[in-house]
TIDOGU-848097 format. One line per field, with one value per residue (C-alpha): residue number from 1; residue in one letter; x, z, y. Coordinates in pm, 1 decimal. Layout:
% residues N
pos	(NUM;...)
code	(A;...)
east	(X;...)
up	(Z;...)
north	(Y;...)
//
This chain:
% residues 75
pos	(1;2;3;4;5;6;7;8;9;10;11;12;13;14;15;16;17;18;19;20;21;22;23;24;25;26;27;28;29;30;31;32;33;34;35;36;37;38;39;40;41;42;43;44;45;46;47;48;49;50;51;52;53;54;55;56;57;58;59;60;61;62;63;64;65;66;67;68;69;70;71;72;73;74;75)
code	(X;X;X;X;X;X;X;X;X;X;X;X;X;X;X;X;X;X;X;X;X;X;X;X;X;X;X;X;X;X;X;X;X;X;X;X;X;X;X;X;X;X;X;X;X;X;X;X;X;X;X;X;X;X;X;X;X;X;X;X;X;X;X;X;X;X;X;X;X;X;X;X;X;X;X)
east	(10880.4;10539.9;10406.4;10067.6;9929.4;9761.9;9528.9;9477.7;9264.6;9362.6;9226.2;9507.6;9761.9;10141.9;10277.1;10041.0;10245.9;10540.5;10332.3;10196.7;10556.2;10668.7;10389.1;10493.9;10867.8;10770.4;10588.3;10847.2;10745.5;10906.0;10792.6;10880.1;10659.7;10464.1;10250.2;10050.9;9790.1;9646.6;9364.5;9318.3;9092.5;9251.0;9542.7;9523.0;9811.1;9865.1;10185.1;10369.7;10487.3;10737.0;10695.9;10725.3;10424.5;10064.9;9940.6;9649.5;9870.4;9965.9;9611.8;9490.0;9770.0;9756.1;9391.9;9409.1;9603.5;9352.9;9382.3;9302.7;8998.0;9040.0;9289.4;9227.7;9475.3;9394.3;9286.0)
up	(8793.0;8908.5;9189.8;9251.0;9577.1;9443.7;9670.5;9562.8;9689.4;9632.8;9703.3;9964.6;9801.9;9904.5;9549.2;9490.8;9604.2;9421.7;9089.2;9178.5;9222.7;8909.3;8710.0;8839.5;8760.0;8398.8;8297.9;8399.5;8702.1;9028.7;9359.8;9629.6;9946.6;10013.7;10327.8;10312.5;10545.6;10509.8;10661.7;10575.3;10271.7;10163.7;10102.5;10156.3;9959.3;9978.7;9770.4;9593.6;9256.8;9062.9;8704.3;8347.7;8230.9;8270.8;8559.0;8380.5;8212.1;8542.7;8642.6;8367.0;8363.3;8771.9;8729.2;8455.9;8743.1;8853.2;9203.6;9212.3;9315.9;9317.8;9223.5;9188.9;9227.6;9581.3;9546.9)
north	(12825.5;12832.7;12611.2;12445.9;12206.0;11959.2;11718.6;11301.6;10997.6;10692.1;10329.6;10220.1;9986.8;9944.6;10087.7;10381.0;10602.7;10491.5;10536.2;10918.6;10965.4;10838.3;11001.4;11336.0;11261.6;11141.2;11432.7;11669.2;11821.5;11819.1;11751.1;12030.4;11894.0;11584.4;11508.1;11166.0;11004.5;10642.2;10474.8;10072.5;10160.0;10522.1;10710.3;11090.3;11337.9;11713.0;11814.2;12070.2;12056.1;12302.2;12338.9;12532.7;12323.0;12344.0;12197.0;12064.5;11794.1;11604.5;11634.0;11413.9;11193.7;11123.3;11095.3;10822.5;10626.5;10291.3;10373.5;10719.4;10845.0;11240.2;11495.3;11844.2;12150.5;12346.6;12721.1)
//
C-alpha cells in the first residue's frame, strides 16, 4: 500500500469533518493519521491516507465537498 499526506481547508462548520471522513472511507481509502486545527472561520487538516488507488481520485472527490476550500497532496 502506498501512502500520501494530504493537506485541506475548510470553511469551519461542526460536521465537516465528519464528511472528509466519510468521503475518504467511501472511496476506499483508509485513514492512518489525522491532526486538525480550527479557528472560528477555518478548519486546518494534515492526514495520512493508505491506499491501492490513485490518490488523484480522493482529491477530486474531497474537493467537490461545499466546504472545502483546498486540498492538495504534500510533496
Amino acid at each position: 500500500m502506498k501512502q500520501y499526506q494530504l493537506t485541506l481547508q475548510a470553511q469551519w462548520r461542526p460536521e465537516v469533518l465528519e464528511r472528509v471522513l466519510r468521503v475518504v472511507r467511501h472511496r476506499g481509502y483508509c485513514v492512518s493519521q489525522l491532526h486538525m486545527t480550527s479557528t472560528t472561520e477555518q478548519i486546518c487538516l494534515d492526514f495520512s491516507v493508505m491506499t491501492e488507488r490513485p490518490i488523484d481520485a480522493l482529491i477530486n472527490q474531497l474537493d467537490k465537498l461545499f466546504d472545502v476550500q483546498y486540498v492538495a497532496v504534500k510533496a
